[in-house]
C-alpha positions as CSV (number, residue, x, y, z in Angstrom):
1,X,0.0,0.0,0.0
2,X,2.9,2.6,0.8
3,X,4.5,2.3,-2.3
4,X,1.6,2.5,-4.2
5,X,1.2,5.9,-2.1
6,X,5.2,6.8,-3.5
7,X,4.0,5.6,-6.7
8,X,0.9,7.8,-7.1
9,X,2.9,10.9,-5.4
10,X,6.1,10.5,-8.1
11,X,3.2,11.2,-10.7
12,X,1.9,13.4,-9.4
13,X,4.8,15.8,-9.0
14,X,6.2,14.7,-12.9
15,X,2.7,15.9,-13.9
16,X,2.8,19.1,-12.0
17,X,6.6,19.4,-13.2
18,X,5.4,19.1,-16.9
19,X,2.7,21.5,-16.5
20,X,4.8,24.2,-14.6
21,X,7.3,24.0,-17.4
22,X,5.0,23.8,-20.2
23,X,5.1,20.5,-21.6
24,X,1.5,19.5,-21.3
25,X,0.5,20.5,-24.0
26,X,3.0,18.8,-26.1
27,X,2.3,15.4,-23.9
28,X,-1.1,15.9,-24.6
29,X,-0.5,15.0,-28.3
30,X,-0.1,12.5,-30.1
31,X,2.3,13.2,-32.9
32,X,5.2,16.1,-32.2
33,X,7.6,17.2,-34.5
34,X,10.2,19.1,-32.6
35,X,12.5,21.0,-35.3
36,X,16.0,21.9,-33.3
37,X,17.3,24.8,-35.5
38,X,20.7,25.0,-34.3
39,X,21.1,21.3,-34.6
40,X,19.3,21.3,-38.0
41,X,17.6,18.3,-36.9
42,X,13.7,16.9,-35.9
43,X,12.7,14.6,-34.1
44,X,9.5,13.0,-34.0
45,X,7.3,11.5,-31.8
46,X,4.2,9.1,-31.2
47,X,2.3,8.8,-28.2
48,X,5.2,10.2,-26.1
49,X,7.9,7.8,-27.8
50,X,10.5,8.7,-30.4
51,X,10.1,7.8,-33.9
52,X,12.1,9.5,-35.7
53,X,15.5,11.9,-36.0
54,X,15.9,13.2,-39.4
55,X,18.1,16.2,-40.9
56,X,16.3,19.0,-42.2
57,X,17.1,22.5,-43.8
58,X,15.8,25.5,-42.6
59,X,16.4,29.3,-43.3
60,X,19.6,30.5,-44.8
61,X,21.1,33.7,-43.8
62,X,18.8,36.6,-44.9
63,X,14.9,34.4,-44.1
64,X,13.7,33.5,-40.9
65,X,12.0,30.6,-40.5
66,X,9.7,31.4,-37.4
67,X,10.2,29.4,-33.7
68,X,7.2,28.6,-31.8
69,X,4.9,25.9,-31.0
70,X,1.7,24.9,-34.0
71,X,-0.9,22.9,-35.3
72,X,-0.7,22.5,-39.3
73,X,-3.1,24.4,-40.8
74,X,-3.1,22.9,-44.2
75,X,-2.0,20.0,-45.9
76,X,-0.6,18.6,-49.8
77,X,0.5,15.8,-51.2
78,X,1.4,17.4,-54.1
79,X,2.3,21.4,-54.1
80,X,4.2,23.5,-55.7
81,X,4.9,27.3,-54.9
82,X,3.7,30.3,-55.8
83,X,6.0,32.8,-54.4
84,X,9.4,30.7,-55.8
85,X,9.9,29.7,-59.6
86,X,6.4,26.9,-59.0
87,X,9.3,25.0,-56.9
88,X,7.9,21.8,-55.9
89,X,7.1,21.2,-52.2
90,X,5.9,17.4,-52.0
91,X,3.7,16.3,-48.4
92,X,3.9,19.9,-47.8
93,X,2.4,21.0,-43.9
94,X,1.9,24.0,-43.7
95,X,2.1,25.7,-40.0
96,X,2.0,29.8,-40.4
97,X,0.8,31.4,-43.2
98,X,3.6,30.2,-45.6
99,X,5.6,28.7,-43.7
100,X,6.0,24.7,-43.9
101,X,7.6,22.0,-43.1
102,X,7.7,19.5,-47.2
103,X,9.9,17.2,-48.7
104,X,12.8,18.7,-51.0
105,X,15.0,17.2,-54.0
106,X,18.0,19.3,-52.4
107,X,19.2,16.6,-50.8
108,X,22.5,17.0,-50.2
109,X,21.6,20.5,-48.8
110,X,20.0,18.4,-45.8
111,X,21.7,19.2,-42.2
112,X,22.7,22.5,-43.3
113,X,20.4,26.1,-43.8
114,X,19.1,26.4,-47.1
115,X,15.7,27.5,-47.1
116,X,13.9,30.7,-47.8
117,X,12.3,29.7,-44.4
118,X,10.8,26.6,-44.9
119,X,11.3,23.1,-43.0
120,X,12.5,20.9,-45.8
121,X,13.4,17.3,-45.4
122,X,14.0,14.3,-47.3
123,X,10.8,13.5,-49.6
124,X,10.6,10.2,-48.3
125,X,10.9,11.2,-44.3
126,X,8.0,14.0,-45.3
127,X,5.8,11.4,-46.5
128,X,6.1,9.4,-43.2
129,X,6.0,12.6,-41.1
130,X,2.5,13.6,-43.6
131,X,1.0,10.1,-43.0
132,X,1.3,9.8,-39.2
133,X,-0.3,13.8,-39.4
134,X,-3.4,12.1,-41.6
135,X,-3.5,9.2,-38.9
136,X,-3.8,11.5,-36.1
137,X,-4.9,14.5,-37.2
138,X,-4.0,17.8,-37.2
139,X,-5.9,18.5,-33.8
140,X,-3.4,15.7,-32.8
141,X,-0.5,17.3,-33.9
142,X,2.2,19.8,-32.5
143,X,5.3,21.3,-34.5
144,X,7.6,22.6,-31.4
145,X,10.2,25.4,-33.4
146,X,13.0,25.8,-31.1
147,X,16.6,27.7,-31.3
């Protein structure tokens, strides 16, 4: 009986720990991507356990891409963008305004800043991250943008 008392007390206080320091929300769902732009790296997440680590590209010097915590707003298989020579964007989620996180053919670019602010990754590692976003759902679904 007393150490399910310890037991239920530990909980307690990790659950008051997350909350004080703001990781409820992002407990409370069930896929998080959480882009690392120093590290040029994501990680993802399901149910509370690690899926993934993949290198991304993010903005180059002159663009910003924004830090922050989202939901996607939008989401294509297949897109291509306006605002840069119709470049294609494949399994693109978008998260502000313009701003998303798609696959991209530059490769080799990949753990280094390239973007105009844009999350890229490798097309096939965007098709996993899009599908496990259609499983859940975007209500499901947090993109944590840290520095």
């Amino acid at each position: 009986m007393r150490i399910r008392a310890l037991a239920a007390l530990r909980a307690l206080v990790v659950v008051g720990a997350a909350a004080l320091f703001g990781a409820g929300e992002a407990e409370a769902a069930a896929v998080v991507a959480r882009i690392d732009l120093s590290a040029q790296n994501m990680t993802v997440s399901v149910n509370g356990m690690p899926h993934y680590s993949w290198p991304i590209s993010t903005a180059r010097r002159g663009y910003v891409t924004p830090t922050g915590t989202y939901r996607p707003q939008r989401m294509y298989r297949t897109y291509y963008s306006r605002k840069y020579d119709n470049s294609p964007m494949p399994y693109s989620i978008f998260f502000r305004g313009g701003y998303a996180i798609h696959g991209s053919y530059a490769v080799r670019q990949l753990g280094s800043p390239a973007s105009h602010g844009c999350i890229r990754l490798h097309p096939s590692n965007a098709a996993a991250l899009y599908s496990l976003v259609q499983a859940y759902g975007s209500g499901n679904t947090l993109i944590v943008i840290t520095r």
